[in-house]
N, C-alpha and C positions, 0 to 999 in steps of 0.2 A: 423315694417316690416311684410311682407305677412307670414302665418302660412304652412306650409309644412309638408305633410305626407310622410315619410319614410319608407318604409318596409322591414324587412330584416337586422335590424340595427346594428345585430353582425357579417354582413358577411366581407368579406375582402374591398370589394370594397364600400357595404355601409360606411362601417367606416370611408373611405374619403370623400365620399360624405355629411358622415354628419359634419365630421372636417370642410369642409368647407362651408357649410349652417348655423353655427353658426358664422363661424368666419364674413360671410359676415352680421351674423346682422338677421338669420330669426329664426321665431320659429320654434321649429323640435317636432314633435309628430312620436315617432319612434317604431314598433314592432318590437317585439321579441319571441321565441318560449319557453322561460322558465323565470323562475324570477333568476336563477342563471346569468343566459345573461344582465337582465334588471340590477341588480345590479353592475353587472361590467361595465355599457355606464352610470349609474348615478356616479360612482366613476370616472370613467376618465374626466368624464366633471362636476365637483360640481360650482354649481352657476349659470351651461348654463337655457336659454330660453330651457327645455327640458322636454317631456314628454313622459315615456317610457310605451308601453301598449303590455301585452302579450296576444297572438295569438298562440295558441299550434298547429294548421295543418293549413297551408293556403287552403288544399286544400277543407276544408269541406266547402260545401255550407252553403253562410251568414258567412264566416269566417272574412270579415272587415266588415260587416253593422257595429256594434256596434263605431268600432275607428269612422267610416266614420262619424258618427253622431256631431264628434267633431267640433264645432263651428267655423264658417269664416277660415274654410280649403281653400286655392289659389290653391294650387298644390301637384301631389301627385309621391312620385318618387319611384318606385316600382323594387326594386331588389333583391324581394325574390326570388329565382326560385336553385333548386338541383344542383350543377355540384361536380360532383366526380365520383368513379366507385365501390364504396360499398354498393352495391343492387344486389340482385340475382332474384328481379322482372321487369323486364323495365316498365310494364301498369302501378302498383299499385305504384312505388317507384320510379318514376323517369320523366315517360311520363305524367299521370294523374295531379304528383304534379304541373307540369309546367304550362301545359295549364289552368289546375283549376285555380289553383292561380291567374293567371293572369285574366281571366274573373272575376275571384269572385271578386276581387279589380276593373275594369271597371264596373263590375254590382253594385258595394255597393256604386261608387262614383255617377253613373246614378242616384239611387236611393235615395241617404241618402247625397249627397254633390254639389246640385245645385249650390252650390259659387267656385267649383273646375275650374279651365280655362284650368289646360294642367297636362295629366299628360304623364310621362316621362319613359318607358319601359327599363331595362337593359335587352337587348337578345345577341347576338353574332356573329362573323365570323361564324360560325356553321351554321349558316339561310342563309349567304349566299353560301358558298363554295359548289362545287361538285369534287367529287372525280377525275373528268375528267379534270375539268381546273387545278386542284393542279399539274397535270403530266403534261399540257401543258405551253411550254415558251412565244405562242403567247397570251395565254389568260389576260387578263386583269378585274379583280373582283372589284366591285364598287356596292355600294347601289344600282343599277337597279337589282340584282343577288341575285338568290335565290336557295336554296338548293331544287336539284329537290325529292327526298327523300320523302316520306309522310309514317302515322301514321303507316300505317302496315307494313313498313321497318325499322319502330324503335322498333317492337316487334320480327321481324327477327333477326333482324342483332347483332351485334357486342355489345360490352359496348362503342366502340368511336360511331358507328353508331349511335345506341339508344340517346346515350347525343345529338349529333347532330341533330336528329331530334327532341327529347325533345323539343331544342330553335329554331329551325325552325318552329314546332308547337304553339306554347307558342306565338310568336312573330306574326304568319299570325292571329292565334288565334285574336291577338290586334287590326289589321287592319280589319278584317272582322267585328268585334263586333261597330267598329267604321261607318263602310259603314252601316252597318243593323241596327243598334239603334239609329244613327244620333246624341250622347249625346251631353249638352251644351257644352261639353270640345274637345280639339283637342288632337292628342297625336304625342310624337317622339319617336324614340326607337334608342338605343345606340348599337352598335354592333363590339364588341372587340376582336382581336385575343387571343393572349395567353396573359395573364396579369402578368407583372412583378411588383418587387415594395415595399416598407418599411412594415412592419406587424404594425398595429397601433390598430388593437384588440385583444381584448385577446385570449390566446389559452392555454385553458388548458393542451396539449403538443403538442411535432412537429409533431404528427401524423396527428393535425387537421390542417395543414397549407393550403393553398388551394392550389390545384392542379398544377397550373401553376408553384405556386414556391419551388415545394415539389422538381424539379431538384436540385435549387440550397443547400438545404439542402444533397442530394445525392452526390455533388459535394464534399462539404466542410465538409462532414462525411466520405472521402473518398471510396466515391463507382461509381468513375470513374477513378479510379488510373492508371486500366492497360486498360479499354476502355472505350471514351466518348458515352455514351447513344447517339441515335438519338433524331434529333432534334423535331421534328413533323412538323409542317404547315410552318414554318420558318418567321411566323407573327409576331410581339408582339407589345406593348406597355404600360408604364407606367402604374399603379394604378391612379398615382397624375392626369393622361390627364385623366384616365376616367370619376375622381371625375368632373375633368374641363368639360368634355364634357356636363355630368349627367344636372349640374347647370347651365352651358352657354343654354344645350337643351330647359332649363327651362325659363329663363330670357329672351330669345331672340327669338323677336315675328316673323319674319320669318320659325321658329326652326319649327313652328307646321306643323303636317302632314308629315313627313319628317323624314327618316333614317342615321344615320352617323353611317360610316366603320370610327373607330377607330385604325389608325396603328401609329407607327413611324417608320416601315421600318421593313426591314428585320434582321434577326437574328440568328446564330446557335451556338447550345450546345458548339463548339469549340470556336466561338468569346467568351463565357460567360468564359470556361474555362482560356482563354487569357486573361483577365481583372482580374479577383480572381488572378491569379497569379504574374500579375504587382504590383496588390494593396495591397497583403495581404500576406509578402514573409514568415510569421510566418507559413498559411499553407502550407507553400511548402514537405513538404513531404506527404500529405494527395495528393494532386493531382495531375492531368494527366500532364507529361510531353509532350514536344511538338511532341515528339514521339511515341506517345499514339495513336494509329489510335481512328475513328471514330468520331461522332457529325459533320464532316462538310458539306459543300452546293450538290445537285446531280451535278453531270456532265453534265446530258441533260441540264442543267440549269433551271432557276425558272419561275413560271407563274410572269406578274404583278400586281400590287395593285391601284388604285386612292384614295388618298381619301380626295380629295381636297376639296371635300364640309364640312367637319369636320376643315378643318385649315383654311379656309376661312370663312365660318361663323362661326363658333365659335371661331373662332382665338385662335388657339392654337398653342404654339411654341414646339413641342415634346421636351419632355427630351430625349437626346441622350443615348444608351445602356450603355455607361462603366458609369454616374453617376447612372443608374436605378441600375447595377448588385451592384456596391461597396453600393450602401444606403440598398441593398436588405438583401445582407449579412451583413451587420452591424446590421440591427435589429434584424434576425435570430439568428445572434452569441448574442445579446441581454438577449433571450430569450430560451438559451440554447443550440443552434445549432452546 
């Protein structure tokens, strides 16, 4: 089977990605930013097609020449990139990482991996959304949409702003490098709301849980007892679809050049509440009663989503919200939650 570069291989969502790149049979050549990292994807998968190679900053220039150089490379599926809100710098700790990164890996496979055919960007709902269609019901957000937002509003604004523009950077970053350099490879980039979803890498505690499902930890530690948090974007979809997407983006020759909005619908903090409660009546006294205000949908009502080019080519059947929240929280409570 074709050889696959990985990057980013302890993060939440590479972890499914690469779950299933072995399962389907391919080699994985996967970075990491430490050998504590490396050592924990060699012990969860002993005997896989796997080679773990550490990378301490992506963002330094020439930070994958060296992986890149590795022999009859196919494809390269790159999901290293920041998302959290623990930086007190946006340029140096957050904006910089993204975009570098993401050229350095385009420049090192230009360079050093003429056998590459397509590689496969993880960027986000965040490159598309603007703050204006989130408040409107008639709008409609689809892979044409793009976050109007640019670099020096990611050094203004907010810690939501900044990450948003990060991956709206990070992501044109990919398409520009592609128009101007012309390399032998094509590229797709995946673009995911809020990701829910089984923990399947390690964490050295619930602090490092990734962002999206640091609610459901909140929930079931009760700290929505007497109010549900708001929801945010009221986006969301699976880990498992995104793995699905990542791979289908990759195997599926139409895929190239080509952006997929990753949803399975909508969602809020109170649906999630409602499903923990059905499923899990051990924690009932940790969580929000049904007369708990907050977490549910606005009144003006919601903007809408398409994202029919993601389930149609890639065929994907979404996993529906109550198996994602109960698998969600089962690994969590796993894992000490």
């Amino acid at each position: 089977m074709a050889k696959v570069l990985l990057t980013g291989g302890s993060g939440f969502i590479a972890a499914h990605v690469l779950e299933l790149l072995l399962k389907r049979g391919y080699q994985v050549v996967t970075t990491v930013r430490s050998e504590g990292k490396a050592a924990k994807i060699r012990e969860a998968h002993p005997g896989a097609k796997l080679t773990v190679v550490i990378v301490p900053d992506i963002a330094k220039p020439g930070a994958f020449d060296e992986v890149m150089q590795t022999p009859d490379l196919e494809y390269v599926q790159h999901t290293a990139s920041p998302f959290h809100y623990n930086w007190s710098d946006a340029k140096t700790e957050l904006l910089d990482p993204a975009i570098q990164g993401t050229l350095s890996v385009l420049q090192a496979v230009k360079k050093h991996a003429p056998s590459v055919k397509r590689v496969v960007v993880t960027s986000s709902f965040a490159s598309i959304l603007s703050a204006e269609g989130l408040a409107d019901p008639n709008k409609t957000f689809s892979e044409a949409d793009w976050n109007p937002l640019d670099y020096e509003d990611g050094l203004k604004g907010d810690k939501a702003t900044a990450y948003r523009v990060s991956k709206k950077c990070a992501e044109k970053a990919a398409w520009d490098f592609v128009e101007a350099e012309r390399p032998g490879f094509d590229v797709a980039t995946i673009c995911p709301p809020l990701v829910f979803g089984p923990v399947v890498h390690h964490l050295n505690s619930l602090s490092a849980v990734n962002t999206s499902n640091q609610r459901f930890v909140a929930l079931i530690q009760g700290g929505w007892a007497s109010e549900i948090a708001p929801s945010g974007v009221f986006l969301w979809v699976d880990v498992r679809d995104v793995a699905l997407a990542h791979v289908g983006a990759m195997e599926t020759t139409e895929a190239g050049g080509k952006r997929f909005f990753t949803t399975a619908g909508y969602y809020s903090n109170r649906d999630i509440a409602d499903v923990v409660r059905r499923n899990f009546p051990d924690l009932g006294p940790k969580l929000p009663g049904e007369e708990v205000p907050g977490g549910g949908y606005p009144e003006s009502g919601l903007y809408k989503y398409d994202n029919s080019r993601a389930t149609k080519m890639l065929g994907i059947d979404w996993i529906p919200l109550e198996k994602s929240v109960v698998d969600t929280v089962k690994s969590l409570r796993a894992v000490g939650a």
